[in-house]
N, C-alpha and C positions, 0 to 999 in steps of 0.2 A: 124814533119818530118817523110814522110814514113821508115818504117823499108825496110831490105833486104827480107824479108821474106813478106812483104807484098806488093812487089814493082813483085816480081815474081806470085804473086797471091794465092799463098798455103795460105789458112786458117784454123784456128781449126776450128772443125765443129759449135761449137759454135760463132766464130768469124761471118762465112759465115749467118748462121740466122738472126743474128743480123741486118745485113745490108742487106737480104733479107725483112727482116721486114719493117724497114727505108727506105728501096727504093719505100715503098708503101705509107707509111707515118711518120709522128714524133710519136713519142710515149716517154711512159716514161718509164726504166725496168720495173715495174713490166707489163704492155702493151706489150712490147716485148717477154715476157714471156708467155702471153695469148695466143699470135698471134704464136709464135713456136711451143705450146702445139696445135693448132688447124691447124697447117701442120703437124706433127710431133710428136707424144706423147713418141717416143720411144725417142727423143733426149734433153727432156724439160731439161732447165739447173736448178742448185738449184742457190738461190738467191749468193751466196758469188762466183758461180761462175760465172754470171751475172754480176754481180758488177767487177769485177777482168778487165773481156773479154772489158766491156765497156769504163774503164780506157785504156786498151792497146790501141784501138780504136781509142779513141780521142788522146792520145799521139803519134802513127801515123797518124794523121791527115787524118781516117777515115770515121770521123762522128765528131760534132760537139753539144755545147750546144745548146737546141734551146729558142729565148727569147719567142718568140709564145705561149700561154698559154691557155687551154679552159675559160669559162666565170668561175670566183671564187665558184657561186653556184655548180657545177661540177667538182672543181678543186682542189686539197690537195697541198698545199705550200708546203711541204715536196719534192715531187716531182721534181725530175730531166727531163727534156725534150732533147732528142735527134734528132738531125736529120742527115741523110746520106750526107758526101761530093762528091766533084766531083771527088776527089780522091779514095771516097771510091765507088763510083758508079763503077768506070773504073777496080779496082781491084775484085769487085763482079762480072762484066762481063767476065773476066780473069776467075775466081773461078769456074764459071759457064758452061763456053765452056769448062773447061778442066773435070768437071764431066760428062756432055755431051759425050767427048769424051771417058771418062772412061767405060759410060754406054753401049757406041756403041760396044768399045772393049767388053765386056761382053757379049751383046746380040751375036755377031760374035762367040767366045766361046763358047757357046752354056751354058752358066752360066742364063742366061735370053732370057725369049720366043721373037721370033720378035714379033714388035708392042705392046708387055708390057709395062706398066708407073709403 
């Protein structure tokens, strides 16, 4: 069941990764962690808080287990596999345009150059 806080779209910034990650593909934490460290190195999470973000996730019915598995020679059974829901899809869209529009605010301020990424 989505939360109130995730039904509005506000995410922690680790939250948003995560399902940025997942909206590209399934992955398993520590994957997800790769893939944020190679957008992002200033925001790479430590594993307990990975683990933490991922629980909340799937308990808002975010992101989901996924049964999907690479071939065993490639694949650690320890491993957790996640994949993004349709709920989590719609609230990362949410998360998205309201950065978006954060950034615009900003560039107008004169806090960032136009046409900067």
């Amino acid at each position: 069941m989505a939360t109130d806080k995730a039904r509005d779209g506000r995410l922690r910034p680790v939250e948003f990764h995560i399902l940025l990650s997942l909206s590209a593909a399934e992955r398993h934490g520590y994957g997800i962690i790769r893939d944020i460290e190679s957008l992002d190195a200033a925001s790479v999470p430590d594993v307990g808080t990975m683990y933490r973000a991922l629980a909340r996730l799937v308990e808002q019915g975010l992101i989901e287990a996924s049964a999907r598995r690479p071939a065993p020679d490639v694949d650690d059974e320890r491993r957790n596999y996640y994949r993004i829901t349709t709920a989590g899809r719609k609230v990362a869209r949410v998360e998205a345009v309201r950065l978006e529009a954060l950034t615009a605010a900003a560039r107008s301020g004169g806090l960032l150059p136009r046409g900067a990424r």
